[in-house]
C-alpha positions as CSV (number, residue, x, y, z in Angstrom):
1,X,92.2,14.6,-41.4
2,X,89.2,15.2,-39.2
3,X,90.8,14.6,-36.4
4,X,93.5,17.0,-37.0
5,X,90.8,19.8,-37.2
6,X,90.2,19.7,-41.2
7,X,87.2,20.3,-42.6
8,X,86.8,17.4,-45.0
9,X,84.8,16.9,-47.9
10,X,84.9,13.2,-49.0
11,X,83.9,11.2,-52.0
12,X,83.5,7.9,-52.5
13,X,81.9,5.2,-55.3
14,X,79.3,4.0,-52.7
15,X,78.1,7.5,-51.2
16,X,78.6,10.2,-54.1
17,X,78.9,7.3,-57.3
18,X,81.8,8.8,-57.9
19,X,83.2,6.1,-60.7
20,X,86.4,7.5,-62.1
21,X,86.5,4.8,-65.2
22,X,82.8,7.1,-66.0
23,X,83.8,10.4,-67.8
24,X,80.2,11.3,-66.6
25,X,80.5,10.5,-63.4
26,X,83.3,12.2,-62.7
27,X,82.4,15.7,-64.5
28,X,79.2,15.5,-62.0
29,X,80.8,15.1,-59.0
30,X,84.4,17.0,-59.6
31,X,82.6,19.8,-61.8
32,X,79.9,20.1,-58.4
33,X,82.9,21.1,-55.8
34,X,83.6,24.2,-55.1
35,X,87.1,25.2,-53.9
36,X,89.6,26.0,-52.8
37,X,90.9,23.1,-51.1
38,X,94.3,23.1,-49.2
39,X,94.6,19.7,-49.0
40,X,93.4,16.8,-51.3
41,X,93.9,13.1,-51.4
42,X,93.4,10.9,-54.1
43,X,92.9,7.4,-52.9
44,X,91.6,5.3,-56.3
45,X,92.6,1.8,-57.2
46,X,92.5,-1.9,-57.9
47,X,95.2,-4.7,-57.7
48,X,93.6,-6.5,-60.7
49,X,89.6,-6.4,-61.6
50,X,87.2,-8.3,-60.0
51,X,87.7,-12.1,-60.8
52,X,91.6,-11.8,-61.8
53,X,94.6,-11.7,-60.3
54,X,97.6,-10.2,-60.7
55,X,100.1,-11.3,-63.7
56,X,103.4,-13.8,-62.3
57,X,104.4,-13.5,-65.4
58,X,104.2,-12.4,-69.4
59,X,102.5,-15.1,-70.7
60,X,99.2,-14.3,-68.0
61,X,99.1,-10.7,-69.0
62,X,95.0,-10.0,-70.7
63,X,94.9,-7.2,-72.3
64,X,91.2,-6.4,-71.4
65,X,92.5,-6.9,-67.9
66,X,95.2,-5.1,-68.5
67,X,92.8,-2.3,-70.3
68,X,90.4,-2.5,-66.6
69,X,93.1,-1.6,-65.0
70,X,94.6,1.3,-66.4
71,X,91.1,2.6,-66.5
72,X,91.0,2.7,-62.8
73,X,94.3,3.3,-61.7
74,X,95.6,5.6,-63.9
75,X,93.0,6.7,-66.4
76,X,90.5,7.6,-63.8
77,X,93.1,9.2,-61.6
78,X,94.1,11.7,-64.5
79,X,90.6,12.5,-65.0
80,X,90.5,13.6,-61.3
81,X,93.8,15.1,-61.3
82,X,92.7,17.4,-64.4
83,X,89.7,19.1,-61.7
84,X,93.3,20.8,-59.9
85,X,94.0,24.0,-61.2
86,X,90.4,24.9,-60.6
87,X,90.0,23.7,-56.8
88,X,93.1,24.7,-55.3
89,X,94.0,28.2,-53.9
90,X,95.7,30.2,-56.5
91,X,98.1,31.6,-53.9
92,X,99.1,29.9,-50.6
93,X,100.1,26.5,-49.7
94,X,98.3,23.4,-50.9
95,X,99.1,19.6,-50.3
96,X,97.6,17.0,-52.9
97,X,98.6,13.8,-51.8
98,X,98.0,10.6,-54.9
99,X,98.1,6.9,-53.5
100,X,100.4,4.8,-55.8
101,X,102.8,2.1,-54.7
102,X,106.1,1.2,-54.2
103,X,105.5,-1.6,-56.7
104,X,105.4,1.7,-59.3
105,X,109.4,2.2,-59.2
106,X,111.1,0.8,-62.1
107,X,114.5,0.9,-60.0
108,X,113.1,-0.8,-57.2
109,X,111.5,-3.9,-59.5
110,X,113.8,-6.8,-58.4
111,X,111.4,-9.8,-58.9
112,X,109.2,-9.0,-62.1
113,X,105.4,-10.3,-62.1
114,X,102.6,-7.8,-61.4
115,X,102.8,-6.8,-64.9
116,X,99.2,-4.2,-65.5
117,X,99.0,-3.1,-61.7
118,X,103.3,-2.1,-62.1
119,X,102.7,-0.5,-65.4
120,X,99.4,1.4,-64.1
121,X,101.0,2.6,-61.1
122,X,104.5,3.6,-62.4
123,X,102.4,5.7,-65.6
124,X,100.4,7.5,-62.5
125,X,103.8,8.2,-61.4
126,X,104.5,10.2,-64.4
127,X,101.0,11.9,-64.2
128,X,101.7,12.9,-61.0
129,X,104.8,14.4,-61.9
130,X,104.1,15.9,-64.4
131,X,100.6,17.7,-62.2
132,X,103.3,19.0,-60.4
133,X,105.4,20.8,-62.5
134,X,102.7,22.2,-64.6
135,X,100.7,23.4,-61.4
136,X,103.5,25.5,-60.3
137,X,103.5,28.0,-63.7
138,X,99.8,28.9,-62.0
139,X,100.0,27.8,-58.4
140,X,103.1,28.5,-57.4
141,X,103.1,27.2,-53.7
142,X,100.8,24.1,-54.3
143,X,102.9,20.7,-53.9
144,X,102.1,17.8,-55.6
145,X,103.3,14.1,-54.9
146,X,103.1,10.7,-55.4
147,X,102.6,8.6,-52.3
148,X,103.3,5.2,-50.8
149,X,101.3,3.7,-47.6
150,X,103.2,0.9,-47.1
151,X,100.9,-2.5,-47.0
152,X,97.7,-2.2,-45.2
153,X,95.1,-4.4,-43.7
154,X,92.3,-4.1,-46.1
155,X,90.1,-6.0,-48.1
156,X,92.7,-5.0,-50.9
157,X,95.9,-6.9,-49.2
158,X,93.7,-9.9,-48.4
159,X,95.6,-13.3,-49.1
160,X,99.3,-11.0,-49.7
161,X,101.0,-11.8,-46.6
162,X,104.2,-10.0,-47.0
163,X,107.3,-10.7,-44.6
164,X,107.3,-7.3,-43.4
165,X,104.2,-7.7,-42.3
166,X,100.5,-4.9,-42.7
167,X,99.7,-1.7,-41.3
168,X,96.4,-1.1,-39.8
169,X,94.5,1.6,-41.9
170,X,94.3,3.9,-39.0
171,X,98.4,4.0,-38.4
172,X,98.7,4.6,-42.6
173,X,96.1,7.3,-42.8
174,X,98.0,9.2,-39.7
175,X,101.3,8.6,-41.4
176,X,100.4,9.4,-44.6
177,X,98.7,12.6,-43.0
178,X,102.5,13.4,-41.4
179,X,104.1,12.9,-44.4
180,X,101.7,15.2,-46.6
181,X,102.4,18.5,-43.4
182,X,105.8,18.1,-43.9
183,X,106.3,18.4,-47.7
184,X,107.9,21.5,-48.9
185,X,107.7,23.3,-52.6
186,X,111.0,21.8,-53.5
187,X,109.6,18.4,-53.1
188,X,106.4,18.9,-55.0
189,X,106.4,16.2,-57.7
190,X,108.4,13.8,-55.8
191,X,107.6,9.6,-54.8
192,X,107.6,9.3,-51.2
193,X,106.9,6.5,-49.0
194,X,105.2,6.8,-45.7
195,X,108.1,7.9,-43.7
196,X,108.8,10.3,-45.9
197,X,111.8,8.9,-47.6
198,X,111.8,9.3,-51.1
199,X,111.2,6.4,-53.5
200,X,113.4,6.1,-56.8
201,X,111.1,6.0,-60.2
């Protein structure tokens, strides 16, 4: 986003302690921007917490585990979300952009397993949906969607080797970046993966 000219305000864990599973923490540093922001992305989660792994099947599932994860990846990502209606413009186009995962889509689950990062990601799915539809009653031109990047080369991915093979993070940021200029109001609360191509739920 830099490089495309934007001037971008980030926040992380390590520089800002922005922690999204801390109510706290996240009133400080959400309730200390001020707006408005054309474009935002949300870029929170975890595959399992630290120590675990995810589920290959029912009988693995932990429901403190489980619990973690929510917390992160869609808990913490509401929280955020709900900071919205007061940072973007009230009139003119907006983009917010919310990392999920293809691994989200009920209709695409063929092979099972993955059980709490699924569930998490497929309930964001719904949140960011339904961000979306209740944004528009107040900000009528701001677009809202759910995004896939495709599997990068981060410490994240490490030890999934899928046959497809990994992005590097530089060619997902830029094509996640493409994908986010080209949305258009009618596709605000849509699932789209990093081509563009919409993903079903």
């Amino acid at each position: 986003m830099r490089a495309r000219g934007g001037n971008v305000t980030a926040l992380s864990r390590a520089e800002d302690g922005l922690d999204v599973t801390d109510p706290a923490s996240v009133e400080r540093v959400m309730g200390g921007l001020e707006g408005p922001f054309q474009t935002v992305f949300v870029s929170v989660g975890i595959l399992a917490p630290e120590g675990a792994f995810p589920e290959k099947q029912l009988s693995a599932i932990d429901p403190a585990q489980m619990a973690r994860t929510f917390a992160v990846n869609t808990i913490g990502v509401a929280h955020l979300l709900s900071y919205l209606p007061r940072l973007l413009p009230n009139q003119g186009r907006s983009v917010t952009g919310v990392l999920t995962a293809r691994v989200g889509s009920i209709g695409d689950n063929r092979i099972g397993g993955w059980h709490s990062y699924r569930a998490s990601k497929a309930a964001l799915n719904q949140i960011v949906h339904g961000a979306a539809i209740e944004l528009k009653r107040t900000h009528r031109d701001a677009i809202v969607a759910a995004l896939h990047p495709g599997t990068v080369a981060t410490p994240f991915t490490e030890g999934y080797d899928p046959k497809h093979g990994k992005l590097a993070p530089e060619e997902a940021a830029r094509n996640l970046c493409d994908v986010m200029e080209r949305l258009t109001g009618d596709q605000s609360g849509g699932f789209y993966d990093y081509s563009g191509k919409e993903i079903v739920w």
